[in-house]
C-alpha positions as CSV (number, residue, x, y, z in Angstrom):
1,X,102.8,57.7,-69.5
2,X,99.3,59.5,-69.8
3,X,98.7,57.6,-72.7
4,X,99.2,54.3,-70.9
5,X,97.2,55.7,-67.9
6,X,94.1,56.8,-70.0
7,X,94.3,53.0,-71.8
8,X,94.4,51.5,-68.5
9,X,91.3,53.6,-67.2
10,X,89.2,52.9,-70.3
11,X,89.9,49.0,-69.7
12,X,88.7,49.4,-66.1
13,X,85.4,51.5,-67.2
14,X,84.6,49.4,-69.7
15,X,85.0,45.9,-67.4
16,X,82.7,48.1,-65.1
17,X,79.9,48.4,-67.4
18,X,80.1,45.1,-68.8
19,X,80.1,43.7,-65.1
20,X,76.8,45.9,-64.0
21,X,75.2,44.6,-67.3
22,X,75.1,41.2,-66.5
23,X,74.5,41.7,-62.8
24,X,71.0,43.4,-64.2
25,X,70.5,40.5,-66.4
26,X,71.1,38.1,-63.3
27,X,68.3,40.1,-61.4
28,X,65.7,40.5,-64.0
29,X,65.9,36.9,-65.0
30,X,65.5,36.2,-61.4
31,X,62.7,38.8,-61.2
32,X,61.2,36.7,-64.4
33,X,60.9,33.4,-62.9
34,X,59.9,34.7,-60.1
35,X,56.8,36.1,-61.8
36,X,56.4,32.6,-64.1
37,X,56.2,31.0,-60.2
38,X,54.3,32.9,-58.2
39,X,51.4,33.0,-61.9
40,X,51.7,29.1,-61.7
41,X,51.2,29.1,-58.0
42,X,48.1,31.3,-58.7
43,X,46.8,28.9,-61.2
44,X,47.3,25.9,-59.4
45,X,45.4,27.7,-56.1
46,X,42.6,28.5,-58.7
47,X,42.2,25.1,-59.8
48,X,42.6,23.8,-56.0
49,X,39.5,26.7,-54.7
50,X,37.3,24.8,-58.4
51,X,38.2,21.5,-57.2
52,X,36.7,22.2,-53.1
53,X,33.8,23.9,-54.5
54,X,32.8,21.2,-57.2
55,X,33.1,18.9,-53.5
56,X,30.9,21.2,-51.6
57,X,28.3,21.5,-54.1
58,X,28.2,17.9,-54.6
59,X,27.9,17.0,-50.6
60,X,24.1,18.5,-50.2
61,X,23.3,16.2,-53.5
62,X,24.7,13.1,-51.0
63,X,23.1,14.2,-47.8
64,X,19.9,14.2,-49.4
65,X,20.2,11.0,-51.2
66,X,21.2,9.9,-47.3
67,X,18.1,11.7,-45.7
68,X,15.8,10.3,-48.6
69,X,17.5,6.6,-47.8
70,X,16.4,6.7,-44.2
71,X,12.7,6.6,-44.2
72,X,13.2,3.8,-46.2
73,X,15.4,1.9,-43.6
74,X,13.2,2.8,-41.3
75,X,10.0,1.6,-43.0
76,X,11.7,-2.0,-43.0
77,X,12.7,-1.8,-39.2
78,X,9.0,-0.7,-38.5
79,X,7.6,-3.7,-40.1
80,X,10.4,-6.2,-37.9
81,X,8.1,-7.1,-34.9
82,X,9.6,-7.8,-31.9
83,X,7.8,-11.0,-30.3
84,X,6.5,-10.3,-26.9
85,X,5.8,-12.8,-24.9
86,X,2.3,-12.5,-23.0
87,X,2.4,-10.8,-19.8
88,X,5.8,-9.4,-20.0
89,X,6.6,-6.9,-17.5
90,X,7.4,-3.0,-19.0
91,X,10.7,-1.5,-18.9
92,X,9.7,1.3,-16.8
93,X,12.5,4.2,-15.5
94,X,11.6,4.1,-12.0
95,X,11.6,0.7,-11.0
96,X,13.9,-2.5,-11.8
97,X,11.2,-4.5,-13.9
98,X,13.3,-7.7,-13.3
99,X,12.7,-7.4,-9.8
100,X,9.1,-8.7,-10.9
101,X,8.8,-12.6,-10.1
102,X,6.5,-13.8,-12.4
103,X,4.1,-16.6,-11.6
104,X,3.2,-19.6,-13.1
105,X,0.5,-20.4,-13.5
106,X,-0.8,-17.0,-12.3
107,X,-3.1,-16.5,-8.8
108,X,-7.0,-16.0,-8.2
109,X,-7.0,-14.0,-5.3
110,X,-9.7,-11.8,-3.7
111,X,-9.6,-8.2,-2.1
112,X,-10.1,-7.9,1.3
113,X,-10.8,-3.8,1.5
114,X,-10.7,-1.6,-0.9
115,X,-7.6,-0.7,-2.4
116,X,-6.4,1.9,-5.3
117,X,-4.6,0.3,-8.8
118,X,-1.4,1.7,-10.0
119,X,0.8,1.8,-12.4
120,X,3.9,1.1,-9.6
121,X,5.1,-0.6,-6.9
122,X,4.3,1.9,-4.2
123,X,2.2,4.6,-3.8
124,X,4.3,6.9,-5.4
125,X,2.9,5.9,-9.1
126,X,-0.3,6.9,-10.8
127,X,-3.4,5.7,-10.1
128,X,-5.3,3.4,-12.7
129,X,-8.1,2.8,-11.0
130,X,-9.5,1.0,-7.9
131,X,-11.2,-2.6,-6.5
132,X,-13.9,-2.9,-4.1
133,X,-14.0,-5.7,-1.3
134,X,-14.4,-8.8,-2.2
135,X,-13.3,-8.3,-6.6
136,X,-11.1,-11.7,-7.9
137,X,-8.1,-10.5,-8.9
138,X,-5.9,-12.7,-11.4
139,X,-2.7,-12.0,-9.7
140,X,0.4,-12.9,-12.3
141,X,4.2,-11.6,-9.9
142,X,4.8,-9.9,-7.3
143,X,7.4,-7.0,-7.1
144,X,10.3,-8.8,-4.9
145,X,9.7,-11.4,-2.4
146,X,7.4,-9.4,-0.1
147,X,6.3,-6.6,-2.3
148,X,3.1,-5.6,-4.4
149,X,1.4,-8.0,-6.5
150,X,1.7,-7.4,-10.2
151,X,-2.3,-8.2,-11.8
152,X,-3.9,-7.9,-15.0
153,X,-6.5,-5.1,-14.6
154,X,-8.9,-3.8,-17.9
155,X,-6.6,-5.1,-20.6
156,X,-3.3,-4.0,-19.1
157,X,-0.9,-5.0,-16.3
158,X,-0.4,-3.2,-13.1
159,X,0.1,-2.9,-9.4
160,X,-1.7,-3.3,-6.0
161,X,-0.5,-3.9,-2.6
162,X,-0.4,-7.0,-1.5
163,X,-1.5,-6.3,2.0
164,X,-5.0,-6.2,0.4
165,X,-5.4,-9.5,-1.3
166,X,-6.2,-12.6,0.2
167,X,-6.1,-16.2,-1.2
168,X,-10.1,-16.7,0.4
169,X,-12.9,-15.2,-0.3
170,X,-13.9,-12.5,2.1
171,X,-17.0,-13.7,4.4
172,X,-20.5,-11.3,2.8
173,X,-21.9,-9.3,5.3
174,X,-24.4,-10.5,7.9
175,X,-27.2,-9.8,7.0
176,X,-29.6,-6.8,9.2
177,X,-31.0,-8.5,12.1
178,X,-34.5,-8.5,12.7
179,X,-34.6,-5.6,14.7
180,X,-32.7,-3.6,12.2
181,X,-35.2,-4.5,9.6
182,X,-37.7,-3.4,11.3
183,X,-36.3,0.0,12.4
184,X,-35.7,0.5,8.7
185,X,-39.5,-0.4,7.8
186,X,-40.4,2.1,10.2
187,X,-37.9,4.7,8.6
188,X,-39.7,3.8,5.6
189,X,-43.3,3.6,6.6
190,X,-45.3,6.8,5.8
191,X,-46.1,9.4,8.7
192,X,-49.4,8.8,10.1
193,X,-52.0,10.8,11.8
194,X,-51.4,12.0,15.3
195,X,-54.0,9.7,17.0
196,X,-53.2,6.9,14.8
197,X,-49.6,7.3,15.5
198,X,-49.7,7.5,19.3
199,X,-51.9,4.2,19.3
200,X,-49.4,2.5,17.8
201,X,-47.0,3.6,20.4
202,X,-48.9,2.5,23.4
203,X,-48.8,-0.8,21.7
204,X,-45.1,-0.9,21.0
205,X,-44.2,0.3,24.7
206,X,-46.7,-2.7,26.0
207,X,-44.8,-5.6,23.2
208,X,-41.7,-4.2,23.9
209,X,-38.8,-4.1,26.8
210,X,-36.0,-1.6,26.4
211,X,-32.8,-2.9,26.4
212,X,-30.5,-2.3,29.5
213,X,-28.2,0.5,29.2
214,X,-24.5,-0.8,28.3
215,X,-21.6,-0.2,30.9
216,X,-19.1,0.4,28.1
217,X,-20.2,0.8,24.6
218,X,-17.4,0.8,22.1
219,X,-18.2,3.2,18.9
220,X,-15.5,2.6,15.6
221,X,-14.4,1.4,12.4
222,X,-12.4,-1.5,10.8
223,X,-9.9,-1.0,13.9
224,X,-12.7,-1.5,16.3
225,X,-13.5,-4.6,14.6
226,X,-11.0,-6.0,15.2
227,X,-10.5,-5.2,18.5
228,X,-13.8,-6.8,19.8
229,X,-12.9,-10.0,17.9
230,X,-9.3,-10.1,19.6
231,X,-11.0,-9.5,23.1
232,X,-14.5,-11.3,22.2
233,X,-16.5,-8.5,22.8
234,X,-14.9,-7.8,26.1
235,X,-18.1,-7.9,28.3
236,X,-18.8,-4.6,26.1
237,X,-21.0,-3.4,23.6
238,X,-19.9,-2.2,20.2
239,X,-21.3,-0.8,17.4
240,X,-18.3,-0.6,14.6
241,X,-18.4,-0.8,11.0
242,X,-15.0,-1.8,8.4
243,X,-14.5,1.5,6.4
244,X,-16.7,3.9,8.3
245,X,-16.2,7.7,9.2
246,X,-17.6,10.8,10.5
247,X,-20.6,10.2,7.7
248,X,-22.0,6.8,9.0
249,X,-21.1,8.3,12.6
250,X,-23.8,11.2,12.2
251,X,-26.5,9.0,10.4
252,X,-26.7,5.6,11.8
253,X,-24.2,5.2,14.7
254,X,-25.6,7.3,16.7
255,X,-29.1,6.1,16.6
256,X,-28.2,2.7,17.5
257,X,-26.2,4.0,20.5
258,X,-29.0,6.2,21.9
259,X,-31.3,2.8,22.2
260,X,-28.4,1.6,25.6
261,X,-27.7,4.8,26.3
262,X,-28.2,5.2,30.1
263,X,-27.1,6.3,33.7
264,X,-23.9,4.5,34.0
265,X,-23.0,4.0,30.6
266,X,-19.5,4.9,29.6
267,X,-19.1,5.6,25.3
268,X,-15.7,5.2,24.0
269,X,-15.6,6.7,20.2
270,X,-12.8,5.4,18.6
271,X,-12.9,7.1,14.8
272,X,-11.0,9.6,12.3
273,X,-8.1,7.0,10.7
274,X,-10.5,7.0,7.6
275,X,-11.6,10.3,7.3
276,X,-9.0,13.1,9.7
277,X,-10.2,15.7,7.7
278,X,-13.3,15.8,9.0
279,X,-11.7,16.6,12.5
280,X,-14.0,19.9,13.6
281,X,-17.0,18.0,12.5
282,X,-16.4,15.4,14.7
283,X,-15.8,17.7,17.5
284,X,-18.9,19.4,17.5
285,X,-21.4,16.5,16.4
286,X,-19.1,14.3,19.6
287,X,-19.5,17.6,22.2
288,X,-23.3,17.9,21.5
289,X,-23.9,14.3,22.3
290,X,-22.1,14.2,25.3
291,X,-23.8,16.6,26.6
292,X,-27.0,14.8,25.6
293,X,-25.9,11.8,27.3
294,X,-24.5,13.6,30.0
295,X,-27.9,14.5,31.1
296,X,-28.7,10.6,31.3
297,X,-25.7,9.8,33.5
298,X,-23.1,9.1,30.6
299,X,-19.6,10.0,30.4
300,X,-18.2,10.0,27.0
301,X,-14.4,9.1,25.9
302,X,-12.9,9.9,22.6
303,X,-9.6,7.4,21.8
304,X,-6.7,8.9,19.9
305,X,-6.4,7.6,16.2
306,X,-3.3,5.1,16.7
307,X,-0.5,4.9,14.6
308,X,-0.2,3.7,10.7
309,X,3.0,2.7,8.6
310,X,3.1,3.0,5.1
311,X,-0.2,2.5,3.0
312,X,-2.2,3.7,0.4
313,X,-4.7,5.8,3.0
314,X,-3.7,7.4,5.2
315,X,-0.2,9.1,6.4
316,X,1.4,8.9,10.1
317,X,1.8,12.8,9.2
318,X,-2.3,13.4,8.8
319,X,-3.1,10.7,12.1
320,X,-0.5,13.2,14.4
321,X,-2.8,16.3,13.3
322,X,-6.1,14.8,14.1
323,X,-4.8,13.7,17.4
324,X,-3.0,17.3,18.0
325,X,-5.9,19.1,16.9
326,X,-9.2,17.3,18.6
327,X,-8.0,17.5,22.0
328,X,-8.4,21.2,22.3
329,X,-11.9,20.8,20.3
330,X,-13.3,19.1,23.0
331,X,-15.8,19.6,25.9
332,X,-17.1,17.2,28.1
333,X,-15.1,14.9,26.5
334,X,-12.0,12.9,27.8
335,X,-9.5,12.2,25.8
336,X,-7.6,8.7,26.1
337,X,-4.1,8.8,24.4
338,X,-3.2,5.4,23.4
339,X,-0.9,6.6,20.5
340,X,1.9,7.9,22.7
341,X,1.9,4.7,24.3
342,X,2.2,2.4,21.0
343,X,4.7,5.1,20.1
344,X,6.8,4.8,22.7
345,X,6.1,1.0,23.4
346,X,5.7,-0.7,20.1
347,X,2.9,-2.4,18.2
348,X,2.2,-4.7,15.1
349,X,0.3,-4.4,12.4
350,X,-0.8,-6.8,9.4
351,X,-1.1,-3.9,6.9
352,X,0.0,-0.6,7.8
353,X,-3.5,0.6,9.2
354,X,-4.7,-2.5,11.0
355,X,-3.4,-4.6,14.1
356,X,-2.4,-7.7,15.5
357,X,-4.7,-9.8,17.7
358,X,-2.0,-8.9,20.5
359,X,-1.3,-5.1,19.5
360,X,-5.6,-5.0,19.3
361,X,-5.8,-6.5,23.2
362,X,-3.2,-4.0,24.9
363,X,-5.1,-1.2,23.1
364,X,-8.5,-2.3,24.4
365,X,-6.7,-2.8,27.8
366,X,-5.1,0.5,27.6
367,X,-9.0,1.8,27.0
368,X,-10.4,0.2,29.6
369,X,-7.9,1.0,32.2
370,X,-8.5,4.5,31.7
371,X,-12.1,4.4,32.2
C-alpha cells in the first residue's frame, strides 16, 4: 500500500514539474516576442523621426526657391501698366471719388475773391496752394451736384469751392480818381521849405472848397460793398474796400474819412469778418478817433460782425468772440448789434461770408434805424 502511494506521488511530482516547465517556456516566449516587437517598433519610429527630418531640412531649400521666385513675379507685374485715362479722379480714403461728375469738355471759369486750393472737398483737406481774384481756372467736375469744383492746378488735380468761381470775368478795379491821384502825388512829393510850403497852402485853400461833412458815413469791407450797391448808396457816404481789415483801416481809411468829417456827422465802422484777431487793435485805434471826431460834433457807431456759415475764412465760432469781446473795449462808442437779430430772424447768403441783396437792405435798415 505505501508502495502504491509513493508511485502515485512520484507521478503527481513529476506532472508538476513538467507542467511549470512549459508554463515558463509559454512566458519567456511571450517575453521574446515581445522584445522582437517593441525593437521593430523602435526601428520603424527611427526611420519615421529620418523621414520628418529629411522633410524639414528640405522645406527652407523650397521657401527660398519661393522667396527668390517673387521678385521676379513682381518685376513682370511692375512693368504691366495700368492705362489711366487723363484726368481721372484719385481713389482717396476720405471721400467717395465717384461722387466726382466729371465734365466734358471741361470749364474756363474765373475767381471772384481769393480762395485757398486743396487737396479735398471741404475745408477739412490740406492746402495746395491759393488763387487770387480774377485767375482762369480750367474747371474739369464738381464734387456732387452742388459741391466744390474739381480743377487742374500746377500739374495735378484738386479742389476749390465753388462759391468762389464765376463763369465772367470779374470787373478790374476803377481806377483812383483824380483826387486820389493827386493826394498820392502829394504823399509822394518831397517836403519842402517852411515858407515854400505854406505858400502853396494859401493857394490850395483859395483853388479849393472842402467838401461838406457827410450825415452818415459808412466805413467797411466786401460786406459793405455790398450793402451800398443793394441800397444805392442810401443817401450815405461810404468808404469800403472787398478784402480789407484793421491794416487798410489804420492807413488809408481813416484819412479819407477825416476830409467829411464834421459837426453832425454820424461814422458807422462796419469791420473785423476778415481779420477778428485783430480785435484790441481795433478798439483802441476806433476809441482814439471817436474822440477826435467827437471834438468836431461826430458820434461814432461800431456794427457787430454778422453772421458766416461754412467757408474757408472765417468760423461762426471766431465772429461770436469778436462781437463778445469789442463791446466791453469800447468808449465813446455805440455798439449796434445786428447779429442777434439775423440770428434770431434769419438771413441769406450767396457764399457763407456774403449776403443777399435783401439780407444786405434789412442790415443797412437795421443800421440806420439805430442811429
Amino acid at each position: 500500500m505505501k508502495k502504491a502511494l509513493s508511485v502515485v506521488l512520484l507521478i503527481g511530482l513529476t506532472a508538476f514539474t513538467v507542467f511549470a516547465a512549459g508554463v515558463f517556456c509559454v512566458q519567456e516566449k511571450k517575453a521574446s516576442q515581445e522584445q522582437t516587437l517593441s525593437q521593430e517598433q523602435e526601428e520603424e519610429q527611427e526611420k519615421a523621426d529620418d523621414t520628418k527630418t529629411t522633410v524639414k531640412e528640405s522645406e527652407p531649400d523650397k521657401k527660398q526657391e519661393q522667396v527668390k521666385e517673387q521678385p521676379k513675379e513682381q518685376e513682370k507685374a511692375d512693368d504691366i501698366q495700368t492705362p489711366v485715362k487723363e484726368n481721372e479722379p484719385e481713389e482717396s480714403a476720405d471721400f467717395d471719388a465717384t461722387l466726382i461728375n466729371m465734365f466734358d469738355p471741361a470749364k474756363d471759369m474765373y475767381v471772384r475773391s481769393d480762395v485757398n486750393v486743396r487737396k479735398g472737398p471741404s475745408t477739412k483737406y490740406d492746402l495746395v496752394g491759393h488763387l487770387s481774384p480774377g485767375a482762369l481756372v480750367k474747371v474739369i467736375g464738381q464734387y456732387g451736384e452742388k459741391g466744390w469744383y474739381y480743377i487742374e492746378y500746377e500739374q495735378q488735380n484738386a479742389f476749390v469751392s465753388n462759391n468762389f468761381l464765376q463763369i465772367d470775368k470779374p470787373a478790374e478795379e476803377a481806377a483812383p480818381s483824380q483826387e486820389e491821384t493827386k493826394q498820392q502825388t502829394a504823399a509822394a512829393a518831397p517836403v519842402e521849405a517852411p515858407k515854400q510850403a505854406a505858400q502853396t497852402e494859401v493857394k490850395q485853400a483859395a483853388q479849393e472848397t472842402l467838401p461838406e461833412p457827410a450825415s452818415v458815413l459808412f466805413i467797411g469791407d466786401s460786406r459793405c460793398v455790398q450793402m451800398r450797391a443793394a441800397v444805392s448808396d442810401g443817401g450815405c457816404s461810404w468808404i469800403c474796400q472787398n478784402s480789407k481789415g484793421y491794416e487798410w483801416l489804420e492807413s488809408t481809411a481813416l484819412a479819407q474819412a477825416d476830409r467829411i468829417i464834421g459837426n453832425g456827422t454820424k461814422v458807422v465802422i462796419c469791420l473785423g469778418v476778415n481779420d477778428t484777431g485783430n480785435v484790441n487793435r481795433y478798439a483802441s485805434l476806433v476809441n482814439q478817433k471817436a474822440a477826435e471826431w467827437a471834438g468836431r460834433g461826430a458820434k461814432t457807431y461800431y456794427v457787430s460782425v454778422n453772421p458766416v456759415t461754412e467757408n474757408i475764412y472765417r468760423t461762426e465760432e471766431e465772429v461770436q468772440y469778436f462781437n463778445a469781446t469789442l463791446p466791453g473795449l469800447l468808449s465813446g462808442v455805440t455798439w449796434i448789434d445786428t447779429h442777434t437779430y439775423l440770428i434770431e430772424h434769419g438771413f441769406q447768403m450767396k457764399d457763407g461770408l456774403h449776403y443777399t441783396d435783401p439780407s444786405s437792405v434789412t442790415i443797412f435798415n437795421l443800421i440806420i434805424s439805430s442811429l
